[in-house]
C-alpha positions in Angstrom: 0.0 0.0 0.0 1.2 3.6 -0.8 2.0 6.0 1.8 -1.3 8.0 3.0 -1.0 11.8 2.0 -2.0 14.1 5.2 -4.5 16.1 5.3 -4.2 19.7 3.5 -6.8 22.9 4.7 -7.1 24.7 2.0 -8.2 28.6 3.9 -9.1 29.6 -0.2 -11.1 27.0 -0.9 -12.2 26.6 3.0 -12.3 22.8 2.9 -10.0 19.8 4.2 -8.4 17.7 1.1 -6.8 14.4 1.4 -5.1 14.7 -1.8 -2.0 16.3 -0.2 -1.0 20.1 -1.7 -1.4 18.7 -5.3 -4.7 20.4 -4.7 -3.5 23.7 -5.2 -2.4 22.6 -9.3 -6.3 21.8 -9.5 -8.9 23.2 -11.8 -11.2 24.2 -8.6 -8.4 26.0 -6.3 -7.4 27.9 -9.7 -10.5 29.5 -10.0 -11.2 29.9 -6.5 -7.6 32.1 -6.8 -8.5 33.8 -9.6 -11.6 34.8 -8.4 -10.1 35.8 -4.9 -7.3 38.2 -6.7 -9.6 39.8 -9.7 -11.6 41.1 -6.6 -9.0 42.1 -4.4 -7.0 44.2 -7.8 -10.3 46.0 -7.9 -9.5 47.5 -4.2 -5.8 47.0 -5.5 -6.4 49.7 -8.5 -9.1 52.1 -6.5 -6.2 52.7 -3.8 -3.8 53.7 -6.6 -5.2 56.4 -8.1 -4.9 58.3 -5.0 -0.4 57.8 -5.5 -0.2 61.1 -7.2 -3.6 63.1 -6.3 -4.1 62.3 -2.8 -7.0 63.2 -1.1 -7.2 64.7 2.4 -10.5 64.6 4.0 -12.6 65.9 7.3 -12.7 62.9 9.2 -16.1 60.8 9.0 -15.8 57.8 11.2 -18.7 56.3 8.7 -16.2 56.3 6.1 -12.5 56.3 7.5 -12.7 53.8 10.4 -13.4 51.2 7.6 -10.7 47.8 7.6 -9.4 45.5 4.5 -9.0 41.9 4.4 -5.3 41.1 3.1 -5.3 37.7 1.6 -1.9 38.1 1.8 -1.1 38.8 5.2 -4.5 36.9 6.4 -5.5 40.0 8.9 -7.4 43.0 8.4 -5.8 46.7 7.9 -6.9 50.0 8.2 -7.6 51.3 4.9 -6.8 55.4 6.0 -4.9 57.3 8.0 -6.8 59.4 10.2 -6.0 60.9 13.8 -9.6 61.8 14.4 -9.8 65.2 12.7 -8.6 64.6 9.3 -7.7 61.3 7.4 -5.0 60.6 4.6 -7.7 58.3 2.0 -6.3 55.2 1.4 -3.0 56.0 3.5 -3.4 52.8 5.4 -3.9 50.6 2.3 -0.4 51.7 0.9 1.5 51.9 3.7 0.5 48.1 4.4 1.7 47.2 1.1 5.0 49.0 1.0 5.9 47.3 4.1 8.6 44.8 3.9 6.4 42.1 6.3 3.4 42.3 3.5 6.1 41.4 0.8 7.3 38.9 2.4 3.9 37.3 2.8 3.2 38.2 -0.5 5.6 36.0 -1.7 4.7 33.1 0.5 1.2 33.6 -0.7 2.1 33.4 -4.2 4.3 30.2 -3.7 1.4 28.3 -1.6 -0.9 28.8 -3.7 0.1 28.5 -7.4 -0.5 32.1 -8.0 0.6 33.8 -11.5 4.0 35.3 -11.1 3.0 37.7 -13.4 0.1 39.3 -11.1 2.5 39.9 -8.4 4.1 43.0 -8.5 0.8 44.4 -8.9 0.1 43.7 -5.2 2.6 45.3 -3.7 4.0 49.2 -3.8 7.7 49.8 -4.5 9.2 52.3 -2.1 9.9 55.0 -4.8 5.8 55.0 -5.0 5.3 55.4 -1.7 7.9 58.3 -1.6 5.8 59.9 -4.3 2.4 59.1 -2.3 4.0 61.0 0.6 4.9 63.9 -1.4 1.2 64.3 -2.8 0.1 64.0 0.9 1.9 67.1 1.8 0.6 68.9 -1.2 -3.0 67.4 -0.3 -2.6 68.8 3.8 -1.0 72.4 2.6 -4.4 72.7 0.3 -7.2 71.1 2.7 -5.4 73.6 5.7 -5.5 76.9 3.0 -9.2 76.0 2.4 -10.4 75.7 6.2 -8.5 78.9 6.9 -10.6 80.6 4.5 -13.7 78.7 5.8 -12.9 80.1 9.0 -12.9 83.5 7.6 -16.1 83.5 5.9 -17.5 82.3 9.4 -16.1 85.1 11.0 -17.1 87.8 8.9 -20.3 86.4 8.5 -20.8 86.3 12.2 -19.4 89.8 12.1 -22.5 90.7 10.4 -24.5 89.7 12.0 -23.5 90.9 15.8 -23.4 94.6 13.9 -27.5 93.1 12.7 -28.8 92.5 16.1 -27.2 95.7 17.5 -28.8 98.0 14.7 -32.2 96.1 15.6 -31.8 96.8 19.2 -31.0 100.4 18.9 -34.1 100.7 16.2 -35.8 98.8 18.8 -34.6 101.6 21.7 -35.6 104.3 19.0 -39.2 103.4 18.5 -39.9 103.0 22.2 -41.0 99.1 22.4 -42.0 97.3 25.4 -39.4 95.5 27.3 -40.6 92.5 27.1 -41.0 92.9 22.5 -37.2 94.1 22.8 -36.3 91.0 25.2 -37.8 88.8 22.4 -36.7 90.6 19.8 -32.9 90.2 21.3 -33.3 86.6 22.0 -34.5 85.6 18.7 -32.0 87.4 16.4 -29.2 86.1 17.6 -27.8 83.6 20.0 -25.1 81.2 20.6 -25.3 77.3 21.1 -23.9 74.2 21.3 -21.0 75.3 18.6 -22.9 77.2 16.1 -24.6 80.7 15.6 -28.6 81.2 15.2 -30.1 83.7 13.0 -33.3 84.0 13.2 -33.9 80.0 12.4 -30.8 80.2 10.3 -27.9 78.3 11.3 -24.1 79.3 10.7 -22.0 76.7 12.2 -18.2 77.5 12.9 -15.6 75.8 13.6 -14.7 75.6 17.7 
């Protein structure tokens, strides 16, 4: 009798073969890999456009507390890089595959599984990328700053205009002769401050704290 083959888990296919690792040359596993990486080059490709137009954003925790799945690596990764007041789109995603620990992986992936050599390269980033990447994320900060300074003065002068409103209401108010009480709720419903943002007569201009 020939030599029992041990057992093989395959985590792509998510089943037990007796076959040994030959089942990794096999029709099934193929496609099962092919499948696996067409979806994951999708991410692969979206994550790249941002290498020389990166995008800085307000952070959203809907959208930049998000995680990946690297088949690679097996583990999940932050896809941005935020610190809770901005975030660097897709800055987590290409840092993880610059690193030398998701190369190396990447490698043992490729060998395990039968992958096409030619696909590769494609999942990883080469270090003069990621220099360029980094470069685009200081041009990105430099603009998204410029544009909330001038946010913050817009809020400012609006709110400028409307402190010098309510006072030329109240004086008109204290010219005509009104009843304390009309030129109490007069005051309180031009203009007041709450909770972070300016009301205006049921309009609302929200600054910055």
């Amino acid at each position: 009798m020939g030599k029992q083959k041990a057992a093989f888990h395959c985590e792509l296919c998510r089943r037990t073969f007796f076959s040994g690792r030959g089942h990794v040359y096999g029709l099934k596993h193929q496609e099962t890999l092919r499948n696996i990486l067409d979806n994951f080059l999708e991410k692969v490709r979206d994550a790249r456009k941002v290498l020389k137009e990166a995008r800085v954003e307000r952070y959203d925790f809907t959208e930049h507390d998000q995680n990946f799945w690297c088949y690679c690596c097996k583990t999940e990764v932050k896809k941005h890089v935020t610190n809770g007041n901005i975030a660097v789109v897709y800055g987590g995603f290409l840092e993880h595959f610059e690193s030398s620990e998701h190369k190396k992986k990447t490698s043992a992936f490729w060998w395990e599984n039968k992958a096409n050599i030619k696909l590769k390269d494609q999942f990883s980033l080469s270090p003069e990328d990621y220099e360029k990447f980094k470069a685009a994320v200081t041009k990105a900060l430099e603009s998204y700053e410029e544009k909330e300074d001038e946010y913050i003065k817009e809020g400012a002068e609006r709110i400028r205009e409307v402190e010098q409103q309510r006072r030329e209401l109240v004086q008109a108010a204290l010219e005509v002769g009104l009843p304390r009480m009309n030129l109490k709720s007069i005051h309180d419903n031009c203009f007041f401050f709450t909770g972070g943002c300016y009301i205006v007569r049921d309009a609302v201009l929200w600054m910055r704290r």
